[in-house]
Every structure is written in structure tokens, then in C-alpha cells.
C-alpha positions as CSV (number, residue, x, y, z in Angstrom):
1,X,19.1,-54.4,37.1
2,X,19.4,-56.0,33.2
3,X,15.6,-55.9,32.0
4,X,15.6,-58.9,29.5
5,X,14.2,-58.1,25.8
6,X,12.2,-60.0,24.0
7,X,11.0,-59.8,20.3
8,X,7.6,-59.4,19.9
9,X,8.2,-61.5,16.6
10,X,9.8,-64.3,18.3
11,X,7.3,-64.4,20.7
12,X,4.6,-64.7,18.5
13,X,6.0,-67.4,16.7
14,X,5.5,-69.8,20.0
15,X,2.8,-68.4,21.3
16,X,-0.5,-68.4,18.9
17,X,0.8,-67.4,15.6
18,X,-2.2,-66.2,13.9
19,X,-4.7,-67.4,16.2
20,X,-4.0,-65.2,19.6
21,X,-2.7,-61.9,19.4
22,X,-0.5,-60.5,22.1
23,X,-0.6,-57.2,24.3
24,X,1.8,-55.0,24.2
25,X,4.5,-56.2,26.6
26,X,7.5,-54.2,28.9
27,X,9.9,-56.8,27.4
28,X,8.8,-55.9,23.6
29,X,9.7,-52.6,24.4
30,X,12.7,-50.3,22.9
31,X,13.4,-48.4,26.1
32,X,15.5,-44.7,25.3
33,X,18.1,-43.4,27.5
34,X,15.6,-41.9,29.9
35,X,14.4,-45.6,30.5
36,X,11.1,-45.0,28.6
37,X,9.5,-46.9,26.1
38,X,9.8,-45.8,23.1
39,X,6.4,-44.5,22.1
40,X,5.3,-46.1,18.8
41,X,1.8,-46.9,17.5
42,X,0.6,-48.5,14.7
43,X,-1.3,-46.8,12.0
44,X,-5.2,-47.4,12.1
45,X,-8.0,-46.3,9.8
46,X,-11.7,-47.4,10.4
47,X,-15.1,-45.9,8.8
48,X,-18.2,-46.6,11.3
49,X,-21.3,-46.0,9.5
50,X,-25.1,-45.9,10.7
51,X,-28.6,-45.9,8.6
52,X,-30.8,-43.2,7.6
53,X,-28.8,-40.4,9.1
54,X,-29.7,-37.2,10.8
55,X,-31.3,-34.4,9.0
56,X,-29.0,-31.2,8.8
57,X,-31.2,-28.8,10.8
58,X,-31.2,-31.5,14.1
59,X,-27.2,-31.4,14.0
60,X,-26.6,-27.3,14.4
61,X,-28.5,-28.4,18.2
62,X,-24.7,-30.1,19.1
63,X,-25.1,-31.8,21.9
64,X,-27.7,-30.6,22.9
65,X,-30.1,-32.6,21.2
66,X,-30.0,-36.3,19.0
67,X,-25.7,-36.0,19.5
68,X,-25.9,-36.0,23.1
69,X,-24.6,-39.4,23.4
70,X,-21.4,-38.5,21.9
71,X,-21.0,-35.5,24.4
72,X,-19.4,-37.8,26.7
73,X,-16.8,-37.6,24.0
74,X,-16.7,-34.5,22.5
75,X,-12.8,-33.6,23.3
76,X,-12.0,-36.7,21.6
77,X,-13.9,-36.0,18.2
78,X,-14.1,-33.5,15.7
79,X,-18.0,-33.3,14.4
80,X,-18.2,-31.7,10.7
81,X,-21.3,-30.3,9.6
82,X,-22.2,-28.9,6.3
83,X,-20.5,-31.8,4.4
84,X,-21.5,-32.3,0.5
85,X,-21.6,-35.4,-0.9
86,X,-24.1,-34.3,-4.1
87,X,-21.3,-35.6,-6.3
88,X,-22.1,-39.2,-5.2
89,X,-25.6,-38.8,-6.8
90,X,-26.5,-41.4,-9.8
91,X,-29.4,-40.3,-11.7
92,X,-32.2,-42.7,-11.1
93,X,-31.4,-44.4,-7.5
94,X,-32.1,-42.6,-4.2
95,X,-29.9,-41.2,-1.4
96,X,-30.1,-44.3,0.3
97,X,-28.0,-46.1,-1.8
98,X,-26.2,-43.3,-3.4
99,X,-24.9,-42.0,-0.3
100,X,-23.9,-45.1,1.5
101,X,-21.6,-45.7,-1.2
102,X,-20.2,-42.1,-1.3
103,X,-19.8,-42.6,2.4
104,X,-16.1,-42.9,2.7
105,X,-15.0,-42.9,-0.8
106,X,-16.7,-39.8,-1.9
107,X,-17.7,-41.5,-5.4
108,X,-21.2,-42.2,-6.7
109,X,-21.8,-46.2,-7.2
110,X,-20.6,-48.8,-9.5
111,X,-22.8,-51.2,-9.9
112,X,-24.9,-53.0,-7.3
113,X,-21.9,-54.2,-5.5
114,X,-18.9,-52.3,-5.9
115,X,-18.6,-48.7,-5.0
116,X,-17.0,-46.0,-7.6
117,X,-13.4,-45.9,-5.9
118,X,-11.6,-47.3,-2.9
119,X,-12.7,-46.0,0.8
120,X,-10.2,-44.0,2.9
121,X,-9.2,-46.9,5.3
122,X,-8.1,-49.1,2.0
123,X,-6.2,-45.9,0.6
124,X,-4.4,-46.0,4.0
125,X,-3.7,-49.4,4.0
126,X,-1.8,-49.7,1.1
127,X,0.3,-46.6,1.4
128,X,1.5,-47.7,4.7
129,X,1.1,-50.9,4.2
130,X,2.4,-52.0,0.6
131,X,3.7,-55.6,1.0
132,X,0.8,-56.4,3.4
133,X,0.5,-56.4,7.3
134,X,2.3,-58.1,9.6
135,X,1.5,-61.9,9.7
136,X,-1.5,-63.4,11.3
137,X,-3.5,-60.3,11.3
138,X,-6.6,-60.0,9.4
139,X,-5.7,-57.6,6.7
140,X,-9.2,-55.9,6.9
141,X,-12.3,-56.3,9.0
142,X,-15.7,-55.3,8.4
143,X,-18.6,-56.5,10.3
144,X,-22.2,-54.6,11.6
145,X,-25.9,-55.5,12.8
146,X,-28.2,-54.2,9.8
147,X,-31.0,-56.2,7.8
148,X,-31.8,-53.8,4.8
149,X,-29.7,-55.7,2.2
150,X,-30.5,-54.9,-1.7
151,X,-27.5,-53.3,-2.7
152,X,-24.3,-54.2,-0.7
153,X,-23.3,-50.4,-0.9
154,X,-26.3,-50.5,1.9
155,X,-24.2,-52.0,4.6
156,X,-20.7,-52.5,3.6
157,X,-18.5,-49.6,3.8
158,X,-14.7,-50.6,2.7
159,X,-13.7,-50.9,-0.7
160,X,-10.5,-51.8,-2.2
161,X,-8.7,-49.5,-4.9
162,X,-10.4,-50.7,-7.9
163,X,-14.0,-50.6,-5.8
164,X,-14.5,-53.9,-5.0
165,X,-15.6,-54.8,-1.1
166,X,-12.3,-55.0,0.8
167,X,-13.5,-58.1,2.9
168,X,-17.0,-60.5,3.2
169,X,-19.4,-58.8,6.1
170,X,-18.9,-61.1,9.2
171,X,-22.8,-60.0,10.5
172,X,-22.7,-62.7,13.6
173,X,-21.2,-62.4,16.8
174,X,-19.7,-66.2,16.3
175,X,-18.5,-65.3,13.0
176,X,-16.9,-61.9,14.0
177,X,-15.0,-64.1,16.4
178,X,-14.1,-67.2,13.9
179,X,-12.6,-64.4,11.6
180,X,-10.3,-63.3,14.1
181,X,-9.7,-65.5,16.5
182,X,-11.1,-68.9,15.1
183,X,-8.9,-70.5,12.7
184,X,-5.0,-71.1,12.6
185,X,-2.8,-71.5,9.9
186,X,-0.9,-74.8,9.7
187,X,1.7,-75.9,7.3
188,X,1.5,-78.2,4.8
189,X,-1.1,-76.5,2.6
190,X,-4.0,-78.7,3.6
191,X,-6.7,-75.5,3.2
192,X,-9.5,-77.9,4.4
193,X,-7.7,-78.9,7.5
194,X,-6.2,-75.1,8.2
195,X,-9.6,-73.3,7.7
196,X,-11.4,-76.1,9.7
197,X,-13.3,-74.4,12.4
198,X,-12.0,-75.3,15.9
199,X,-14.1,-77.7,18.1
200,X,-12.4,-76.8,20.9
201,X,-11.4,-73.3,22.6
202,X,-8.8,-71.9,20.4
203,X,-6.8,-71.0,23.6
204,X,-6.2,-74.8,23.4
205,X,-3.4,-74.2,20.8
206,X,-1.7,-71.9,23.1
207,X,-1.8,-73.8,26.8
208,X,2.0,-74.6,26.8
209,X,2.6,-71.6,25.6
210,X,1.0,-69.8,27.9
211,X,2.5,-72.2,30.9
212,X,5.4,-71.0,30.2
213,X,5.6,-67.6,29.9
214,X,3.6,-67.4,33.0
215,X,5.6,-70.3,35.2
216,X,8.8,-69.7,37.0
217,X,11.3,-70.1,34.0
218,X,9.0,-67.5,32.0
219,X,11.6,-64.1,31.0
220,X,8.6,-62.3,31.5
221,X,8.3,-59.8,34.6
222,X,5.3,-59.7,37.1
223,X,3.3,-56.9,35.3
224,X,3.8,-59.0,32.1
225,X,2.7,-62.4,33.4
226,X,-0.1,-60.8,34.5
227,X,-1.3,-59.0,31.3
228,X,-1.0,-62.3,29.3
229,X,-2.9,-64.1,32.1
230,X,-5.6,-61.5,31.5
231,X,-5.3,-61.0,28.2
232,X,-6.3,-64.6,27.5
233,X,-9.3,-64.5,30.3
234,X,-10.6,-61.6,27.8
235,X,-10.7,-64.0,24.6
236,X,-12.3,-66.6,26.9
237,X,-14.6,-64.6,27.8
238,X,-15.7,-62.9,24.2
239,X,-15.5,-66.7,23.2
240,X,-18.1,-67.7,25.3
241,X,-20.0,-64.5,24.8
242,X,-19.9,-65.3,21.0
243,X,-20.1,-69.0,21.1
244,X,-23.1,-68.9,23.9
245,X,-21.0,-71.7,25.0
246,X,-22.9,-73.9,28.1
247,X,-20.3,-76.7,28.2
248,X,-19.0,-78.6,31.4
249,X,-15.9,-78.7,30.3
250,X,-14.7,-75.2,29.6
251,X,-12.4,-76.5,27.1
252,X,-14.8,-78.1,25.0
253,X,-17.6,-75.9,23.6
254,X,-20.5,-76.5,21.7
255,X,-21.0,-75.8,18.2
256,X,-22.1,-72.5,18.3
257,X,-26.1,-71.8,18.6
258,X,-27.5,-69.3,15.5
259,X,-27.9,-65.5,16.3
260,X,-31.1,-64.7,17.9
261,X,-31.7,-62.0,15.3
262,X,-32.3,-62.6,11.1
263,X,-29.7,-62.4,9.1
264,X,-30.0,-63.2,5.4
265,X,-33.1,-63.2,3.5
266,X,-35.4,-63.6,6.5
267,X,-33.5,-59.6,7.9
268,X,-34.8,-58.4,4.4
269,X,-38.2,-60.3,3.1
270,X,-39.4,-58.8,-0.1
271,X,-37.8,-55.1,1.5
272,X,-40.9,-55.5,4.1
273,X,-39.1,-55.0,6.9
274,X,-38.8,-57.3,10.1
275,X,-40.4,-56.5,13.6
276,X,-37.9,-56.4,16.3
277,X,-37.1,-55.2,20.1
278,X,-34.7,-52.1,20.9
279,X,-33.0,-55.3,23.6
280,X,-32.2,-57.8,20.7
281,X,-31.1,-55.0,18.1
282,X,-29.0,-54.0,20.9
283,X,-27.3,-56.7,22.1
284,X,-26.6,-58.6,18.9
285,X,-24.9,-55.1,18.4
286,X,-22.6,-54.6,21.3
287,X,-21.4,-58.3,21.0
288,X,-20.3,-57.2,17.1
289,X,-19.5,-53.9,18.7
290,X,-17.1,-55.8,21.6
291,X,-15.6,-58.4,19.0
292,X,-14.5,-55.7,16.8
293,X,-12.5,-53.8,19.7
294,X,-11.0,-56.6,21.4
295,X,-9.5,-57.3,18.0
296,X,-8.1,-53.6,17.7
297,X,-7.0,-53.8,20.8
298,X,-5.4,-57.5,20.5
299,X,-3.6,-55.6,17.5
300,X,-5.4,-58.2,15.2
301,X,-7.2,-56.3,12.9
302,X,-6.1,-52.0,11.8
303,X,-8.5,-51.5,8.8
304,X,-11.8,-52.0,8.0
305,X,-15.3,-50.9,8.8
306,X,-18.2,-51.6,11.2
307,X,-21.9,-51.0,10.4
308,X,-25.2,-50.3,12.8
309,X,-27.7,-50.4,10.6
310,X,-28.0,-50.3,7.1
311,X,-28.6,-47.2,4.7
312,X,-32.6,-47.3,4.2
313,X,-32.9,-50.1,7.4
314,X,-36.1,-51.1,7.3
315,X,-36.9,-52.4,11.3
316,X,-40.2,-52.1,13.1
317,X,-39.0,-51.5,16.2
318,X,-39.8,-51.5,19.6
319,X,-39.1,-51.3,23.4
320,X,-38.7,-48.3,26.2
321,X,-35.7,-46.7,25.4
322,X,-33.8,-44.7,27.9
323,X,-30.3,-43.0,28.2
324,X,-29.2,-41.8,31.6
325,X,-31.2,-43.7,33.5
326,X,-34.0,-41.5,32.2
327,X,-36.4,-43.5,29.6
328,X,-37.0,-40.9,26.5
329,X,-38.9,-42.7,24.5
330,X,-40.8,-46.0,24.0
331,X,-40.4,-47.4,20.0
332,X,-43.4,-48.7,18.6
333,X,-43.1,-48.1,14.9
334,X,-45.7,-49.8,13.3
335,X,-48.5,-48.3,15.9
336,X,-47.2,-45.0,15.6
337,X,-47.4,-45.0,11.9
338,X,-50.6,-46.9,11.9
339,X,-49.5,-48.8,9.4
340,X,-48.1,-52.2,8.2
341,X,-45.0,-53.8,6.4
342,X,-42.5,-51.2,5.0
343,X,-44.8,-48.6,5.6
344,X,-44.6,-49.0,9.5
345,X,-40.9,-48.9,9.5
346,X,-38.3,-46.1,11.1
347,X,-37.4,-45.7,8.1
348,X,-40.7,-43.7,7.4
349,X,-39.9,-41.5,10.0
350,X,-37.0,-39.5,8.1
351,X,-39.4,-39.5,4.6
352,X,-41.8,-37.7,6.8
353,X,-38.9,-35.4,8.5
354,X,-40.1,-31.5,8.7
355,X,-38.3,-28.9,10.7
356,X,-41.3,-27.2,11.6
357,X,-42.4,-30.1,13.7
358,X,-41.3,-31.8,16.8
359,X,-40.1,-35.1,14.9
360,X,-39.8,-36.8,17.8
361,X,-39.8,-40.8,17.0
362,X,-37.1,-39.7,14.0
363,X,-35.0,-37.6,17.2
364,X,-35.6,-40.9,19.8
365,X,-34.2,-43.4,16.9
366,X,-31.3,-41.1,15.8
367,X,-30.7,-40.5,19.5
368,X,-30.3,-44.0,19.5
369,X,-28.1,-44.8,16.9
370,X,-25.5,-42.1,18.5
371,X,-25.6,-43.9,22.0
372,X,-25.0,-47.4,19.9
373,X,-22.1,-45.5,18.1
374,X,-20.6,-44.4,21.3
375,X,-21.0,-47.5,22.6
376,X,-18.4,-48.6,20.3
377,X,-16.0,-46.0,20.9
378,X,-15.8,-46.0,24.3
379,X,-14.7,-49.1,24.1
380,X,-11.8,-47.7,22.4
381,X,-11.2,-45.4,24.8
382,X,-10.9,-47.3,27.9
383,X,-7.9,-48.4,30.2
384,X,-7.4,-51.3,28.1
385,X,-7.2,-49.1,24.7
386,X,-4.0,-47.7,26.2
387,X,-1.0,-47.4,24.0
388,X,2.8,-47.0,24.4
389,X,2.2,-42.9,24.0
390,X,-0.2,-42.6,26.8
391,X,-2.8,-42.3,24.3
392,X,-5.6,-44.7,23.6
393,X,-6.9,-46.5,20.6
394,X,-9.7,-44.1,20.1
395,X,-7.2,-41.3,20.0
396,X,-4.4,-42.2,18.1
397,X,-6.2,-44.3,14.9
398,X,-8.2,-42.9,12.5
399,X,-11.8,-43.7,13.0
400,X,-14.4,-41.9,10.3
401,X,-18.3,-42.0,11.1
402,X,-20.8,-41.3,8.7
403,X,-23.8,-42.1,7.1
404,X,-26.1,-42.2,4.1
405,X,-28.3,-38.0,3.7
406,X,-28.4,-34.8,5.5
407,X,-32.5,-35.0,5.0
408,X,-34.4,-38.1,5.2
409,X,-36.7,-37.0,2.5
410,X,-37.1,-38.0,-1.2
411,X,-38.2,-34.6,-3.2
412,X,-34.5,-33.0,-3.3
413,X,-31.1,-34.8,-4.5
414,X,-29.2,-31.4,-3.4
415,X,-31.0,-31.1,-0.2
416,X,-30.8,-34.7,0.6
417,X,-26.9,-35.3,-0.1
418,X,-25.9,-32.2,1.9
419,X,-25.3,-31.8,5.0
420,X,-24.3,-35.2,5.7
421,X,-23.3,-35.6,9.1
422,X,-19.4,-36.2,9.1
423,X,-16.9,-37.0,12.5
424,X,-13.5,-38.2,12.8
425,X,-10.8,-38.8,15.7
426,X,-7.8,-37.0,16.2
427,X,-5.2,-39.6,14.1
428,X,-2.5,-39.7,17.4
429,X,-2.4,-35.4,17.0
430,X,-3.2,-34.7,13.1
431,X,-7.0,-33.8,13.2
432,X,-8.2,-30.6,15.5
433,X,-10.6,-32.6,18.2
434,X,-13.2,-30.9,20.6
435,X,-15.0,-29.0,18.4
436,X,-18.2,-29.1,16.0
437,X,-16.7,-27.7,12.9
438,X,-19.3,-26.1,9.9
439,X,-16.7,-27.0,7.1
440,X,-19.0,-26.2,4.2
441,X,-17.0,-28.2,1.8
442,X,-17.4,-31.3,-0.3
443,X,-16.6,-34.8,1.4
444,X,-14.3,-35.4,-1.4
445,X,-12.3,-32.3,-0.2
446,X,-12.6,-33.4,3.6
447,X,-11.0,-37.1,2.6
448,X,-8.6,-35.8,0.3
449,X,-7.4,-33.3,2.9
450,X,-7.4,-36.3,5.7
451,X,-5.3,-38.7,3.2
452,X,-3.0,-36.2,3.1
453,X,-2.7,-35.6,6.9
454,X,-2.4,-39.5,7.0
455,X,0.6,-39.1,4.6
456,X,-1.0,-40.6,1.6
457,X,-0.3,-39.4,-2.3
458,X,-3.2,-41.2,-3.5
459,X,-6.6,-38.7,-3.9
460,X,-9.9,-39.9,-4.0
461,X,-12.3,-38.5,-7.0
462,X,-11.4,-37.8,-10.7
463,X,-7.7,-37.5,-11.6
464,X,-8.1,-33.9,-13.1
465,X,-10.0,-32.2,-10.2
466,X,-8.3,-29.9,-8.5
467,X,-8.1,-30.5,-4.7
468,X,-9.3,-28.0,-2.3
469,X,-7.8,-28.4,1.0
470,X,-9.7,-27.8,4.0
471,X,-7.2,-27.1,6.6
472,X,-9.4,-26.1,9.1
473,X,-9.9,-29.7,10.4
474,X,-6.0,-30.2,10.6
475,X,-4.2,-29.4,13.6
């Protein structure tokens, strides 16, 4: 039987343009003489970051203590250790800063707002990349929950080649969604009229569309039909999520309501800190956390970064925690420190780190952190991540976590800029997974070497340093 083709191009140009991504469909599909699809993925670089990081001597536990949440995905990641980002170090300005900016570009700061070099997922981009990315996507996305502002090397974590932020911080759930999803581009040149936010669902632009590839003229198989029906339940549903949206009429929402948690100046007043519960840090976070990998998975959005907390967050925090369905802990910051303002933040917690003790609200936040990190890549990594290759999202892009210090305290640049706790995907086969890997190198080394694997001339750090391949993490 003659399986009718259809160009993904062509298909897009009816059905949402730059407002509704597609799926992957059986009737884009090259198909090879063995009648498979040919098994092609895009390339993909994203650096997840979280605050404060987690002291060297807790990460040679594994996963058997603060990385246990990522256990669940230890054969898709390869955990570095013994990473050295000293280099990053400007005289005068703590690790917070310094190493937040080094994260992912391996370059001491530039400023208050501009990092000393581009970040590995920008370096990416525009070696594969060059003349831009295919209409209608967002060419990078970086979003995150955080509230320590100050610098923006604190919280945002993608830089273009000459160091300048790749892309504004989307830090709501409504405005994650608008960036993507929220907009469309008209002709004309009216820019009022094409950026005016939609009062309506934005699957309103699409309901012909979507009539007809799913009626009884539509060239689109069963299976196919299907997929688009469900694919656009799934931007429904993150629309309402986002939007909070209570209409009657479903295609008629609201304005959307403001995020339940600060953002601003009211996250950071006078660098005091701002008292909140683990539910609403969390679920202000998993709605980011969702946004962002619907729009991977929509094929929307391949570069950019996403933040959970920022570098020196300063959050009272509190609320039982529990992973398992065990509770571990119960956050109280302020009471546990017996003290006020900044003072009675986490934050405290890693100034006060000492190997010889327990450290155990330090151990229940990082803990935390990892389960909010997983959180994220799971989502990556489930049947809807699947791609052409039999791989998912998670494993064939290149995802890079890190954060700010290897040691939480103050007294020790050296101290406090090694170690820094490093992991990375497998890249669809380039990057050795299932392991916890002491590289002992410096991050500059690690990047370089993961450019490279990526295909990339380009090396991060000065022009006349010699490069020192670490080929251990390659496969």
C-alpha cells in the first residue's frame, strides 16, 4: 500500500506557523528500503543550573547520599567530580557570583551582566546552526524559579559569543508559555499587532487546521490523527496550567492571574531574603520545569538554559519534605538558625558546611535541589520524549548541570571553586553515561573536550592556551 508523504515544511506552513509546533509524524518521515524511518534528530544543547551547590566531600557518597534523586537516572548521566573552575575567580567578588558565571562558559565575569565568553549551548548553536534555526522556533530559551538577583550571572546561565545574555529570563509560568507558544507572527510588519498577546487560546489560530488533518479528507494515517489530536490536548492543558485559566468558555480565557511567588524586587528586598514554603517553591518550579519540556519536545525551543535557584539564593524556607514516600526532613530555616533576615537563610547553611559534622539541613536542601533537577529530566525521558532513533530527548541532546562552588564556605577561593559538581547526558552516543567519573581536570578542559565531541572548532578560554583533552568522558 502507497504511504503518502508529507513535508513537515509544508505542513507547518498551514497548520500554526510559529505558534504550535508539530510532533513528529509517520508521513514526515524518510522511510529506507527496510521500510524504517530514517533515524534523524536534531542537535540540542541545554545547561541546567542550581544554587549554592554541594560541597565536594558529600559528592564521593554517589548515590548514596544528597545524589540519590538522580539514581533513578544514573545509566543515563555521566556525574564528574573533581572539576576546577579556580580560573573563573575575579579578585574581590565571592564564589557565588564568580562561579555562576564560570558555570558553562568556564570564564571569570565581565561585568555585572555579561559573562567573560559565550556558554557551551550558544557555541553549539552557531556551529550548527549558522544562518539561524528553522522558522518559528525560539532561537534560545532560558527560564528558572530563583529570587537572589544582584548580579544576572546569579541566575542566568546562557551567553552569546561576545558574553552577552543569549535571551531575557522568562521567570513565570505564563510568561514561559507566552514565549513559546503565545504570540504569532503575522505579515505586514505591524510589530504591535504581531507581538499582541492573545486573548483567546492560541489553539484558536489553528482549529481549521486542525479539522482537517484530523477529518476524513485528512492524508494523515490513524496513528497520526491521533498524535495531533493529543498533541494539541497537551498545549491546552499547559495553557490552562499556566494561564490558571477558570473560564466557561474554554476558548476564551482570562487574562492571566500573577504567580503566586515574588518575582522582581519583592524575590530580592535589600538581599534579605524572602520566607517561603517547600509546596510553592515547588510548584511554581515544576510548572517552569513542564513548560520548558513540552517545548523541547514540541521541537520549539533546542538551546538555552533553565535555572532552580539562583547562585547565593537567599529563601527561608519551610515545609516537611519527603522523597519516597518517606519524609526526611522538615525546612525551617529561620528557627534552625535562630536567626532573622539573611542570616536565617539556606544559604547560611553551606557558609557553615564542615565535614566533620552531620550537616544535615545543608544535606536535606541539596537533596532537594537534586529531586527538583530530576524532576526536570525525567520529563525528558518519558514516552513522549521519544525520538525517530528509539532514543529519547534526555538521551540524545546535550544537557549540562552545574552550579556555583565545590564548598559553601567563604575562607578559600581554591577550595571553594574546586570540586564543582559537574553532569552531562550522553549527546545521542558521544559522552560515556552510567558512571560517576573523578575527572580531576579544569572545567575549561571538560567543555572544550565536549565542544569537540559536539563537532565544534570554536574553544572556550584564552586563544593561546593549550587544550587538554579529557577523553575519559568520551565514548
Amino acid at each position: 500500500m502507497k504511504k503518502t508523504r508529507i513535508n513537515r515544511r509544508t505542513m507547518l506552513k498551514g497548520l500554526g506557523t510559529a505558534t504550535i509546533g508539530l510532533p513528529l509524524l509517520e508521513e514526515m518521515t524518510l522511510s529506507s528500503v527496510a521500510g524504517k524511518a530514517k533515524a534523524e534528530v536534531p542537535i540540542r544543547a541545554f545547561n541546567i543550573f542550581f544554587g549554592l551547590g554541594i560541597p565536594a566531600p558529600l559528592q564521593t557518597e554517589g548515590f548514596q547520599g544528597v545524589l540519590e534523586p538522580l539514581k533513578s537516572l544514573g545509566d543515563k548521566l555521566l556525574i564528574m567530580r573533581q572539576v576546577d573552575q579556580v580560573r573563573c575567580d575575579e579578585k574581590g567578588i565571592n564564589a557565588h557570583y564568580d562561579g555562576a558565571s564560570g558555570a558553562f562558559t568556564a570564564e571569570p565575569p565581565d561585568g555585572e551582566a555579561r559573562a567573560g565568553g559565550p556558554s557551551i549551548d550558544q557555541v553549539i548553536r552557531k556551529t550548527h546552526y549558522p544562518n539561524g534555526l528553522p522558522v518559528g522556533m525560539v532561537p534560545t530559551l532560558i527560564g528558572g524559579t530563583f529570587f537572589r538577583r544582584s548580579r544576572v550571572g546569579r541566575y542566568v546561565h546562557s551567553y552569546n559569543m561576545d558574553g552577552t545574555v543569549a535571551a531575557t529570563i522568562q521567570e513565570k509560568p505564563r510568561d514561559v508559555f507566552d514565549r513559546v507558544f503565545g504570540t504569532v507572527s503575522l505579515a505586514g510588519g505591524d510589530k504591535d499587532f504581531r507581538r499582541r498577546r492573545l486573548k483567546r487560546s492560541v489553539l484558536d489560530s489553528v482549529v481549521d487546521d486542525y479539522r482537517f488533518y484530523t477529518g476524513a479528507n485528512s492524508p494523515l494515517g490513524a496513528a497520526s490523527k491521533a498524535r495531533i489530536a493529543d498533541h494539541l490536548d497537551r498545549i491546552r492543558e499547559f495553557e490552562q496550567r499556566a494561564f490558571s485559566l477558570k473560564s466557561k468558555d474554554s476558548n476564551a480565557p482570562d487574562f492571566p492571574p500573577r504567580s503566586n511567588v515574588p518575582h522582581g524586587g519583592p524575590a530580592d528586598p535589600g538581599g534579605q531574603g524572602i520566607d517561603i514554603t517547600l509546596e510553592e517553591l515547588t510548584s511554581e518550579w515544576r510548572l517552569v520545569a513542564d513548560l520548558y519540556a513540552l517545548s523541547i519536545q514540541l521541537d520549539r525551543v533546542r538551546f538555552g538554559s533553565l535555572t532552580f535557584l539562583a547562585a547565593g539564593e537567599r529563601i527561608r524556607l519551610t515545609g516537611d519534605y519527603e522523597y519516597g514516600g518517606k519524609k526526611l526532613w522538615s525546612f525551617d530555616d529561620a528557627a534552625q538558625h535562630n536567626a532573622s533576615g539573611d542570616k536565617g537563610c539556606s544559604h547560611e547553611w553551606w557558609h557553615k558546611f564542615n565535614e566533620k559534622k552531620k550537616n544535615e539541613q545543608l544535606r536535606a536542601h541539596a537533596h532537594m535541589k537534586m529531586r527538583e533537577v530530576a524532576y526536570f529530566l525525567h520529563r525528558l525521558d518519558d514516552a513522549e520524549s521519544r525520538e525517530p532513533n528509539g532514543k529519547t530527548i534526555l538521551e540524545n541532546s546535550l544537557i549540562t548541570i552545574s552550579t556555583e562552588s565545590g564548598d559553601g564556605r567563604h575562607n578559600d577561593v581554591k577550595r571553594e571553586l574546586s570540586g564543582v559538581f559537574h553532569a552531562i547526558t550522553g549527546a545521542n552516543g558521544r559522552f560515556k553515561t552510567g558512571q560517576i567519573m573523578d575527572v580531576d581536570a579544569e572545567g575549561v578542559d571538560v567543555y572544550n573536550t565536549m565542544l569537540d565531541a559536539m563537532g565544534v572548532s570554536h574553544r572556550l578560554g584564552p586563544v593561546e592556551r593549550e587544550m587538554q583533552p579529557v577523553d575519559g568522558i568520551r565514548t
